[in-house]
C-alpha positions, 0 to 999 in steps of 0.5 A: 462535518469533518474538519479536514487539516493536512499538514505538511508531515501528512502530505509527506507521507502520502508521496511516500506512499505514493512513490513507494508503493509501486517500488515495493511491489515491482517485480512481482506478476501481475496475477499476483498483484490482482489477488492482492489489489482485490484483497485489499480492496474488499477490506478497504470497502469494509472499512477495518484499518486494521485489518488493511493495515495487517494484511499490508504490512504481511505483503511488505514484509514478504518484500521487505529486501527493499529499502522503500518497504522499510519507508512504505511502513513508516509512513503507513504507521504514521498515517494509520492514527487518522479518522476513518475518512482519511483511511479511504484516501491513503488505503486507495493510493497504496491500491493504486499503487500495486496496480501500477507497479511493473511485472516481474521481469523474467517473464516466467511468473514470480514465486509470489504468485 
């Protein structure tokens, strides 16, 4: 059995994320953000953190003209060390935090689409 130690560090990062997450991907249509959430999804179902992690930073960095991105990538470095079973967990909240994030506001789409 996985013994599950979370320190203080840890559940910092995860708010981060958490907080971050949405901030970074705001302003972006939301068709954009399907393909990404359903990317991401299937990768994180596969288990590669690896290749989470890269496809990631490549969509942060697209973004990188926020100053959360630039958190959003410390933090996803500093999680990226754990075991696999922690990996679900912070994968599955910057998921959910793309799905939460707000639609570009010009109404015309996103040239990220």
């Amino acid at each position: 059995m996985e013994q599950k130690i979370v320190d203080k560090e840890t559940l910092n990062r995860m708010e981060l994320i958490r907080r971050n997450t949405p901030i970074v991907f705001s302003g972006v249509s939301q068709s954009y953000r399907q393909k990404v959430v359903y990317n991401l999804l299937n990768i994180a179902r596969s288990g590669d953190m690896k290749q989470f992690l890269f496809t990631l930073l490549r969509l942060v960095n697209a973004r990188s003209d926020k100053p959360e991105a630039k958190e959003l990538v410390g933090a996803l470095n500093f999680l990226y060390s754990y075991s696999s079973k922690f990996f679900e967990k912070w994968a599955y909240s910057v998921i959910m935090g793309i799905i939460s994030a707000k639609d570009g506001e010009k109404g015309g789409g996103s040239h990220y689409e």
